[in-house]
N, C-alpha and C positions, 0 to 999 in steps of 0.2 A: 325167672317167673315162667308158668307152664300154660302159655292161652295155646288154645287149638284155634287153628286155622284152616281154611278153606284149602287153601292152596298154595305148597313149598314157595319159597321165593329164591332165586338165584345169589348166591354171593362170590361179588366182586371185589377187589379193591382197587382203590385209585387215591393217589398220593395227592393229586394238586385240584380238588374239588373247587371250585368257587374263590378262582383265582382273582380275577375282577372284584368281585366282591369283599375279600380279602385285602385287596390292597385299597380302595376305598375306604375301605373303615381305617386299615392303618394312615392315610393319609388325613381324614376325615379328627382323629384322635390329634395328630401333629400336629393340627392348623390350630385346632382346637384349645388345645391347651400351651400352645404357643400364643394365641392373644389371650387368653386366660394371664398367663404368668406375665406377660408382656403388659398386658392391663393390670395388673396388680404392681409392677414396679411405676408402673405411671403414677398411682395411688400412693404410692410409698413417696414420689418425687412431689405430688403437687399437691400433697395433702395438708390440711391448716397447720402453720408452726406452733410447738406449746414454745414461746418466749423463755429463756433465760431466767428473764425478770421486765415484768410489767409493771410499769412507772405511774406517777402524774405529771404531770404538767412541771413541778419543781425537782422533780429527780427522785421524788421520796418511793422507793420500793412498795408497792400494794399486795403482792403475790409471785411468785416465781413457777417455776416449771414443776419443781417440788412438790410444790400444795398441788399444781393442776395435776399432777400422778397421785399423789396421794388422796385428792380428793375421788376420783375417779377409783381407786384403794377402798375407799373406804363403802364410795356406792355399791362396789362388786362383793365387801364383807359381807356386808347387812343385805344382798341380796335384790334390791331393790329394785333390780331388774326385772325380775319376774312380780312387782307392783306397778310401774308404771315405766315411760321410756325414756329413753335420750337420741335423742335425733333419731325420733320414731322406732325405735329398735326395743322391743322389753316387753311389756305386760298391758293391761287394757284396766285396770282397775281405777289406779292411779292415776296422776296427770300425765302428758310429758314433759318431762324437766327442761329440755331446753326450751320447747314453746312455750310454758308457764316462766321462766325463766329472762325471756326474750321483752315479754307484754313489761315484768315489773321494772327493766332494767330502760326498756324504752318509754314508758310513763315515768319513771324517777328522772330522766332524759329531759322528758317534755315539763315537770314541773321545776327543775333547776333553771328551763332555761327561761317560763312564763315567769317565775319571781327576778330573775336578773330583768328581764325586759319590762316587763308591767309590773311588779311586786306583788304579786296573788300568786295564786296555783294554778294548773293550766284546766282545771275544772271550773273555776269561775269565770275563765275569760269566753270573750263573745266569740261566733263561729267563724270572724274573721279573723280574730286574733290567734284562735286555735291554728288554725291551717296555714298561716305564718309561721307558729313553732313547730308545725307537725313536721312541714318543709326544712325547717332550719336542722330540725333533729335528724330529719333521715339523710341529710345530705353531709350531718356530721360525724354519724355514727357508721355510715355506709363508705367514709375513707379509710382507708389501709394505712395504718401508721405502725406497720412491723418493719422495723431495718433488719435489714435479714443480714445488714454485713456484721453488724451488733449484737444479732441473734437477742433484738429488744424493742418491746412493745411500749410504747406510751399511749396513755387515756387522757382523751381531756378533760377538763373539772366537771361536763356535765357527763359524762362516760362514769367519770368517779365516782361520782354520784348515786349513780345509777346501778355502779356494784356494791356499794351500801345499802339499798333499798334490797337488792337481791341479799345478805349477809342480813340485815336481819328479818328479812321474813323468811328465809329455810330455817335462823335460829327459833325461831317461832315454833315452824311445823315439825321439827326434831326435837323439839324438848316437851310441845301441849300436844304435839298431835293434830294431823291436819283434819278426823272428825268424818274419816271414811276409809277409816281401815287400818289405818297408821299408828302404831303403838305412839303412847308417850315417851318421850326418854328412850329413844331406841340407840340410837347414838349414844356412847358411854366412852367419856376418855379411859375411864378404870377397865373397859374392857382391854387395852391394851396397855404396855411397857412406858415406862416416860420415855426413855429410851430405847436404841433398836429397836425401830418399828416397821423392820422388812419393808413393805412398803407402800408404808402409810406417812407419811412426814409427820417431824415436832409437830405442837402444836395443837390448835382444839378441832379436832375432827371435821366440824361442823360447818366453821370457818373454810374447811379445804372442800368440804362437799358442795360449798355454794360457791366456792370459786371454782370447782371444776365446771357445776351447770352455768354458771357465767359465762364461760369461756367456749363453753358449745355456741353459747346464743351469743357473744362478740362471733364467732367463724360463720355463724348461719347469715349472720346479717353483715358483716364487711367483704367486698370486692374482694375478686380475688385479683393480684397483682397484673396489670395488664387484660380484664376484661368488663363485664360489664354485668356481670351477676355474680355473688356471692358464694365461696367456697360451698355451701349445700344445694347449687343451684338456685336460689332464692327460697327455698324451704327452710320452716315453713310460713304458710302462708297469712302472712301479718301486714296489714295496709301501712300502719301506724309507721313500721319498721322499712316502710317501702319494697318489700317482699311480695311480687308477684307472678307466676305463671310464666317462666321462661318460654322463649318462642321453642325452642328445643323442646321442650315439651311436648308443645302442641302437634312438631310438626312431629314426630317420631312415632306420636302416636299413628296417627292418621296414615303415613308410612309403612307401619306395621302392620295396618290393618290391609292395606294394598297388596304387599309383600305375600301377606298370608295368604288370602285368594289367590294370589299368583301360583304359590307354591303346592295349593291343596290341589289344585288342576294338574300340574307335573306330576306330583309324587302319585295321583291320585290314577294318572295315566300308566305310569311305569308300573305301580304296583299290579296292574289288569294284564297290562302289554308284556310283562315278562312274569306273570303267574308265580306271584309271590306268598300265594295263601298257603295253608297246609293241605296235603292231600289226604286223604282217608287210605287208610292201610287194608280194609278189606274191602269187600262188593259187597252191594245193595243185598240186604235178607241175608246178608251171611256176616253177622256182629259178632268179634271174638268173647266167648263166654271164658269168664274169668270165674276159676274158682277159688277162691281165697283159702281152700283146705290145702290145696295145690302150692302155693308162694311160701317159698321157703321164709322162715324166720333165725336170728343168732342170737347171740347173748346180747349183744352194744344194741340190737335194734329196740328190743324186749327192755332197756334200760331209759331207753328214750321217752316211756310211757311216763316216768314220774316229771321229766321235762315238760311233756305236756298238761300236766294236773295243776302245776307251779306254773305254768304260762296262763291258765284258764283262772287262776288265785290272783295273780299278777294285776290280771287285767280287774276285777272285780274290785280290787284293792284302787285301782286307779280311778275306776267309773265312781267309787266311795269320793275322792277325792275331790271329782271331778262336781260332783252334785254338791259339796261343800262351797266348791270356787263359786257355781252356781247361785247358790243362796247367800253370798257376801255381796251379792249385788241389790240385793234387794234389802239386807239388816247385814252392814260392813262389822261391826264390830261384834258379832256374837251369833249362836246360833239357835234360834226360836228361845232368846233371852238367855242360853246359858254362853255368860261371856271367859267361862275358863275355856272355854272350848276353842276360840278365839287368841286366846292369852296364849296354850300353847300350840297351835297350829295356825297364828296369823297367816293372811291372802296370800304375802309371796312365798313362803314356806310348803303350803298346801301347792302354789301353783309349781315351783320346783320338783316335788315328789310326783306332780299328776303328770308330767313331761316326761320327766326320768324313767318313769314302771310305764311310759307307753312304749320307751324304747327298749325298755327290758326286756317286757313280756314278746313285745312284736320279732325283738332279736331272737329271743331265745328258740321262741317259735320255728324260727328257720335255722338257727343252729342245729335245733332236735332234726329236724327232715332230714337235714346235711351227715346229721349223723345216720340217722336210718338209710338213707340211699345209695352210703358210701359201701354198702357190701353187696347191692346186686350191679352195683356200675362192674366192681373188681372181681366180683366172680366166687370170692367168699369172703372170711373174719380175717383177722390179721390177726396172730397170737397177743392176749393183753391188752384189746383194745376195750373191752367190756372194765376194765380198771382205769385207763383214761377217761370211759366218759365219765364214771363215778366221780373221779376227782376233778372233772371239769364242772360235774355238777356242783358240786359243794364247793369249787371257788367262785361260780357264778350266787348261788344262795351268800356266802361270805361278802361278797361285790354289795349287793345289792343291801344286804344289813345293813353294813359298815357303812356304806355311800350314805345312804338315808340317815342315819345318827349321825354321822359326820358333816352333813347338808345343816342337820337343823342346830345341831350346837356350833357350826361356825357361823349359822345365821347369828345365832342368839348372843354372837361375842365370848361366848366360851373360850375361844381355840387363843385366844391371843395371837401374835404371828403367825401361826400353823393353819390361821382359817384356808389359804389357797392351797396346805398339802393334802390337810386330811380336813378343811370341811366345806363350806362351797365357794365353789369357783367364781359364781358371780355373774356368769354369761345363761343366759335364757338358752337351755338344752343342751347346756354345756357346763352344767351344775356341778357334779363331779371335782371333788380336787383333785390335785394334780396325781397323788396317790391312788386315789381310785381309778382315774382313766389311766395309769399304767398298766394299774391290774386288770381293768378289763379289756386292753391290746392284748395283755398277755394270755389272758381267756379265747378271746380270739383269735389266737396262733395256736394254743392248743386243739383248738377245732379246727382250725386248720390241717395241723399235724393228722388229727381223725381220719378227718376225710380224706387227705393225702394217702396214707396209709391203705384205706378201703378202698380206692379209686386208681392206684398204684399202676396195679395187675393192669387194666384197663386202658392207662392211658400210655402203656408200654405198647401194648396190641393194635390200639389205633393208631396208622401209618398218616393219617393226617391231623397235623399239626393242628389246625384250624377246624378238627371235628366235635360232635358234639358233645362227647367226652370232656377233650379239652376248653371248651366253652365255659363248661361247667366246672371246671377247676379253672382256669380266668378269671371269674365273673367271684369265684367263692375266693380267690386272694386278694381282690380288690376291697373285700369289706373289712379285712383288719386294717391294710394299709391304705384308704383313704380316712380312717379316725386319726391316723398317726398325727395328721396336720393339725390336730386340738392341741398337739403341744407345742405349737410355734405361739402359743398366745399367751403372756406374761402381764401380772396387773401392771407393769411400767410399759405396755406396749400402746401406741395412744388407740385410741377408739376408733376411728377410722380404717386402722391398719389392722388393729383386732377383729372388727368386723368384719376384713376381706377373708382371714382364715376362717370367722367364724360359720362362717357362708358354707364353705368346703366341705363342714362336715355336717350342714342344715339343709345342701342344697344339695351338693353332689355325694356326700357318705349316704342321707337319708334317700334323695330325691331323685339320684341319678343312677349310683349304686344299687341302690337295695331295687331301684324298678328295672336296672338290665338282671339282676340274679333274678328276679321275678320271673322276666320272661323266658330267661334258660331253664329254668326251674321248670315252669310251664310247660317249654317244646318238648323238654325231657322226660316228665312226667305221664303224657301225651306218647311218646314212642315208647317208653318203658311199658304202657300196658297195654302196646297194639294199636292203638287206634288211629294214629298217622305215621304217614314213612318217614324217615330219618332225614332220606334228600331233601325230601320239600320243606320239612323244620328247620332244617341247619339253612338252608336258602333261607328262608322267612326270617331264622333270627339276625342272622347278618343283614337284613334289610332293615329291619326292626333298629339293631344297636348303631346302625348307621343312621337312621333319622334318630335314634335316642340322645346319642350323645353329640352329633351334630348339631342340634339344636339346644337340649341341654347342658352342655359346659358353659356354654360362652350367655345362655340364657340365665342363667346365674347373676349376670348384669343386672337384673330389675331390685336385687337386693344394696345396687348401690349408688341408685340415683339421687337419695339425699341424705346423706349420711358424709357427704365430706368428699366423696371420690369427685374425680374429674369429669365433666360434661361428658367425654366420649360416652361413659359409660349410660346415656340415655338414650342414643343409638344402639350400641349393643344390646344391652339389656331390652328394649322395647321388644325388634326384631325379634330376635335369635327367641325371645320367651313368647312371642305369639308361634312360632316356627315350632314349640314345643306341643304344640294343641295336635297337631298333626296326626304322628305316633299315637298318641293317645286315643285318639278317635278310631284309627285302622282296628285297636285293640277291641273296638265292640262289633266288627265284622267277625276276629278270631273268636267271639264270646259266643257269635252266631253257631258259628259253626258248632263249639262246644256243646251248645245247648241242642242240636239237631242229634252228635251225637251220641248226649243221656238220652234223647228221647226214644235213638234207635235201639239203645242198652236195652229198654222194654223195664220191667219190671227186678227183673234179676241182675240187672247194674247196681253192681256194690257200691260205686262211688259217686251217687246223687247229693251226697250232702256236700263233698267237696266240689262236684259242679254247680253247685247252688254258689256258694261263694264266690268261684270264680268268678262266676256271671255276676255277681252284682259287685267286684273288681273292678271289671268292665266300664259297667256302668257307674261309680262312682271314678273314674277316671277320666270318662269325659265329662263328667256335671261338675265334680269337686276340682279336680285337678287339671282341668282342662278350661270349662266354659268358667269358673269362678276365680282360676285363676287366670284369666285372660283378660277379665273383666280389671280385674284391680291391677294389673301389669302394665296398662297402658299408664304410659309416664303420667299424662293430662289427668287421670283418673286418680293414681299414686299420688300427686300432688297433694290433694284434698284428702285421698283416705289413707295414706300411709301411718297405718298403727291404729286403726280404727278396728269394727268390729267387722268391718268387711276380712279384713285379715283371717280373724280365725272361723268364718264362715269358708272360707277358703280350706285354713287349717283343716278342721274337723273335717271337713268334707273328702279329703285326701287324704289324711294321715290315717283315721281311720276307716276310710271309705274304701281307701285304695291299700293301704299297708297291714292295717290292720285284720279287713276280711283278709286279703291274703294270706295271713300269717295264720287262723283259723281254718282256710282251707288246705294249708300246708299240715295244720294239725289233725284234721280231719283225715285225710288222707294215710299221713303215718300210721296212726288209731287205726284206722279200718281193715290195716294187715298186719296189727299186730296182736289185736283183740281178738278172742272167739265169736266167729260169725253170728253164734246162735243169740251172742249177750250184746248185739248191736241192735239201735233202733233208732232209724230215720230219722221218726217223727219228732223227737227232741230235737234232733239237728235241724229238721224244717221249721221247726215252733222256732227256736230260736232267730236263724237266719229270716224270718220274716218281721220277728219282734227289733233286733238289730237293724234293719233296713229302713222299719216302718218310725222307730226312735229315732235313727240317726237324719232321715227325712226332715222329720217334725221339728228337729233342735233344730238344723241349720236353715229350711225355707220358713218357718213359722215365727222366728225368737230370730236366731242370729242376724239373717239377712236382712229382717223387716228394719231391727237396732241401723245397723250398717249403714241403711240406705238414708235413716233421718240422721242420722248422723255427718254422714258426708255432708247433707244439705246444711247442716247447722254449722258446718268448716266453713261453707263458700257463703254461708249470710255474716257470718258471726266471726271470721277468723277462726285458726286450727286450733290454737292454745282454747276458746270454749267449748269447740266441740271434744274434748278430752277432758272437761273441769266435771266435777264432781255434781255438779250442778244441773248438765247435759243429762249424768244418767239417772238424778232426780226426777226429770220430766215427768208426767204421769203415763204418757203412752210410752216409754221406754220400761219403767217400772213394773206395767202390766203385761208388757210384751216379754221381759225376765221375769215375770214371773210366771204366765201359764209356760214358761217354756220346761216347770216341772212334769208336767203332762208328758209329751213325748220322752225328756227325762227317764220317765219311769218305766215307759215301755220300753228302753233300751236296756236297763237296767233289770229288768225280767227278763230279757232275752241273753243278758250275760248269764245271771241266775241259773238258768236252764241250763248254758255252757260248762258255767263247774259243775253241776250236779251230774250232767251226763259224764263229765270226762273224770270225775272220783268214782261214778256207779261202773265206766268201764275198769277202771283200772286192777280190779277184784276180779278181771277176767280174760287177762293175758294169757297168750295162746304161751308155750314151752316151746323152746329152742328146737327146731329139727334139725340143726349142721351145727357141729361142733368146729373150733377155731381152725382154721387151713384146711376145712373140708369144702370140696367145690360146693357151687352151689348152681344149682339147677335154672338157671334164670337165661335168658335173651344176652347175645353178646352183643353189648352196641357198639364196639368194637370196629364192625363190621359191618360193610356199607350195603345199603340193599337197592335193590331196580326194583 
């Protein structure tokens, strides 16, 4: 790239830059993901047994381990995850099964045991009689009767009971319909084999799906062996069931919150005391003017433009989606009356495809950049690289078809066995069968390969190991190989132990990864076109990736404080995820700076649409993904809202707050050097970026957060199983708050609008190749370290 500068800079090199720093982070990584994996076999040892075979009282077999896999088989067929949860984990529409699960299994509890005692039912008896059986019930359901040398569970007659009532009220809601979103008859033995049923057990489906959610709500509510709260921690929270607010909870919170002050003062000192910002690469009134006639273009980068038009498709396709999920909250079975619309695009279907095309388009986003950037790192084309990306394209287009047909006819019982190869998986963002996310690792090694190739030359010339070069090729193999751990999850794996991998690639593929590439991506982008030095960047991001993944690997723990895992993990997770606010806040002093200097760019700064983004990255990184998720992090708070709408007020806020603008300003950027200057125009890019901002605002403080907050309240009045009932989002000020939430809706929804139309009106105005393959190219060696 050709910027004029004020003034030569000297070039030196030096081998062992930011030694200290260097081994920090390598240390920082080892501890890291040593209690990571160390907490995960903890999980693997202390997590609820699925029994053998679950008895009565005289021996008679009720259920086995069989049905509890198979049942669990079956919920992940039909998709159901993305309807409603299981031990808080899934979707927002729906109930959650095990709390819903938990109330009818502990009232069938309490009336077996008011007819043996007084011969009525426990709704007729007087408030002293109640609180007699309330007490009998919770102190009989709350023992542990797994013989673990038996590898076998017995229930007693009122426990039995009590999985009857459960067995036939799911038979109910799977064959009428529960009457908020829920097809009738969605469960179909003829969807699958009498035999060979992979793995799904003999048997009537229905039968095994209500013994799976039985057997969450036995583990949530019985002790665990040797303590004094219940394998989920006491979640959730159910008086009846004697289910309350561990001390753990309380205090970790509270803990966390100490911690984190502590730690904002240190980091907040060191980052001043040893001048960790980025420094500006030129002198005041002397801003390097960039000509974009000047920036060499190739074939592979020139090809990356239709990446971007399909990313800008992607995402509008998604936002469609996303307004449907929208308005089933308000009319669940149909849309403004037409119910085929519903018939075939039911809730969890719709909510599977709006997850999946956000992580498509957001991926692909940064895949395209990775391709474009891979030839001014290296210095020029690599013969035939303009033919890999073609064919990376069109297996990413293939990916993405196939997955989507493949999602929705293994939802719909289509696939018979084959729903986990080729149609959906069954886990929330982890939809994909098992065939799909093959093909899309293998997508992502081929991009791999790209960029390897384009970045080659360059990372041969940089003498340090640990330079920014090499950053950028670290940070771009870390995003194939942290998806790889989606295939350690098998529908026979139990749910506790699935949801520790499922983490890995929700938490650290999406939440860890993709935000260190982020910020390499950034520093790089930032040196590439002059406007800070290399030193001070490569300092800054190893400070950066050293608070990032210090705090996030092991902050990952708040995903597993009730879901089965072991106590430790409410101390881990509290911490180490308030620890994560940190990083995220320094990022809106780098935002400052950004924004000082487009300002000093003047008018003839090409790249104000991608610093528009950035900055409002920034800023959705400390609101959404920082202050919102810190909010719902603290265990004491999690208690009450885990899988509420606090959640994806969270979500939204960061996925697309933070990932999303990103990945817009990752495409903005490519576009702007590879489009003809004269056929670019700001003003779309600013229209949009404020309509994006000003919608994405409006959804989450207006609609999401307001939901959230009565919601929580109606957990701690009401128990957790109502604040999740269909009933809850019946209220009239929840129904009025979903609905003007079409309002901002739509202004975000224009500002997508805007996105494809500017990025189809460029793409008729792509600049022509000036370097042909293995001709150098005229661009900055970052190679090479500068004073």
């Amino acid at each position: 790239m050709e910027i004029e500068r004020g003034t030569p800079t000297k070039k030196v090199v030096k081998e062992n830059r930011n030694a200290l720093l260097k081994s920090i982070l390598i240390i920082t990584l080892l501890i890291s993901f040593t209690v990571l994996l160390g907490g995960g076999y903890w999980i693997f040892k202390e997590q609820a047994p699925r029994p053998v075979e679950v008895t009565n009282e005289k021996g008679d077999v009720l259920f086995t381990k069989e049905t509890i896999m198979g049942g669990q088989a079956v919920w992940q067929k039909y998709d159901l995850m993305d309807y409603g949860t299981v031990l808080g984990h899934g979707s927002y529409m729906g109930p959650d099964y095990t709390a819903e699960s938990l109330k009818i299994y502990t009232e069938g509890m309490q009336d077996y045991k008011a007819n043996e005692k007084y011969g009525k039912k426990f709704a007729a008896l007087t408030e002293d009689e109640k609180a007699v059986i309330k007490n009998n019930v919770i102190k009989e359901m709350r023992k542990n009767r797994y013989d673990s040398s038996k590898d076998k569970l017995q229930l007693t007659n009122a426990q039995e009971y009590g999985l009857k009532q459960v067995r036939v009220y799911y038979k109910g809601i799977f064959t009428k319909g529960d009457g908020w979103g829920l097809k009738a008859n969605l469960i179909k033995d003829s969807d699958m084999p009498k035999d060979n049923r992979a793995y799904v057990a003999k048997g009537d489906q229905i039968t095994q799906i209500s013994d799976f959610f039985f057997w969450t709500a036995w583990l949530s509510s019985t002790v665990r062996p040797g303590d004094k709260i219940t394998y989920t921690n006491n979640w959730p929270y159910y008086e009846d069931a004697g289910n309350h607010v561990s001390f753990s909870a309380v205090w970790w919170s509270g803990a966390s919150v100490t911690l984190f002050v502590l730690m904002v003062g240190i980091i907040l000192y060191v980052f001043y005391r040893y001048q960790f910002s980025m420094r500006e690469a030129y002198k005041e009134g002397n801003f390097p003017r960039i000509d974009l006639r000047k920036i060499p273009v190739t074939s592979s980068q020139i090809k990356t433009g239709k990446y971007f038009v399909i990313v800008s498709i992607l995402f509008f396709v998604q936002c469609m989606f996303g307004a449907l999920l929208a308005h089933y909250y308000i009319e669940p079975d149909s849309f403004f009356g037409m119910k085929w619309i519903h018939d075939i695009l039911p809730f969890n279907i719709t909510k599977g495809f709006h997850l999946q095309l956000a992580i498509f388009w957001i991926a692909t986003a940064w895949l395209g950049m990775g391709i474009y950037v891979a030839p001014l790192v290296g210095g020029f084309e690599p013969k035939k690289q303009g033919l890999l990306v073609d064919i990376l394209f069109w297996a990413l287009v293939i990916l993405v078809a196939g997955s989507m047909v493949g999602e929705w006819l293994g939802a719909n019982g289509y696939l018979g066995n084959n729903w986990f190869l080729l149609g959906n998986n069954g886990w929330e963002y982890l939809e994909l069968g098992r065939v799909w996310q093959v093909i899309l690792i293998v997508g992502m090694l081929i991009w791999l390969f790209i960029v390897y190739r384009g970045i080659k030359a360059g990372l041969k010339k940089e003498s340090d190991k640990g330079g920014l070069i090499h950053l950028l090729f670290y940070s771009a193999i870390a995003v194939p190989a942290f998806y790889i751990f989606a295939l350690f999850i098998n529908p026979d794996t139990s749910f506790t132990f699935a949801d520790y991998w499922r983490w890995w690639i929700i938490h650290l593929w999406v939440e860890a990864i993709f935000e260190v590439f982020a910020v390499v991506v950034i520093g790089f982008l930032l040196v590439q076109v002059g406007l800070v030095t290399k030193k001070s960047t490569v300092r800054q991001l190893y400070f950066q990736l050293i608070l990032l993944l210090g705090s996030g690997v092991i902050g990952i723990g708040h995903h597993y404080y009730y879901n089965g895992s072991a106590e430790v993990w409410l101390g881990l997770g509290a911490v180490f995820s308030a620890l994560e606010v940190i990083p995220l806040t320094l990022l809106i002093l780098e935002a400052y700076e950004q924004y000082k200097m487009m300002r000093e760019g003047g008018v003839n700064f090409p790249y104000k649409g991608t610093f528009w983004f950035l900055i409002s990255v920034a800023i959705w990184n400390l609101v959404g993904a920082g202050v919102l998720g810190f909010l719902i992090n603290l265990p004491a708070v999690s208690y009450f809202e885990h899988g509420q709408f606090l959640t994806p007020t969270h979500g939204h806020a960061s996925m697309m707050g933070v990932y999303g603008m990103f990945a817009i300003a990752l495409l903005l950027y490519s576009l702007r050097n590879i489009v003809k200057p004269e056929a670019w125009n700001d003003k779309w890019v600013k229209f949009s970026c404020i309509m994006l901002n000003a919608g994405l605002a409006g959804m989450v403080f207006l609609s999401l957060l307001p939901v959230g907050i009565i919601q929580i309240k109606d957990a701690f009045d009401h128990g957790y199983a109502h604040s999740r009932s269909a009933s809850f989002l019946q209220k009239d000020i929840v129904q009025t708050l979903l609905t003007w939430r079409a309002v901002p809706d739509s202004i975000f929804l224009i500002g997508v609008i805007a996105l494809v139309i500017f990025c189809i009106k460029v793409l008729f105005h792509l600049r022509k190749p000036t370097h042909k393959e293995n001709e150098m190219l005229p661009v900055k060696d970052l190679s090479i370290d500068e004073e």
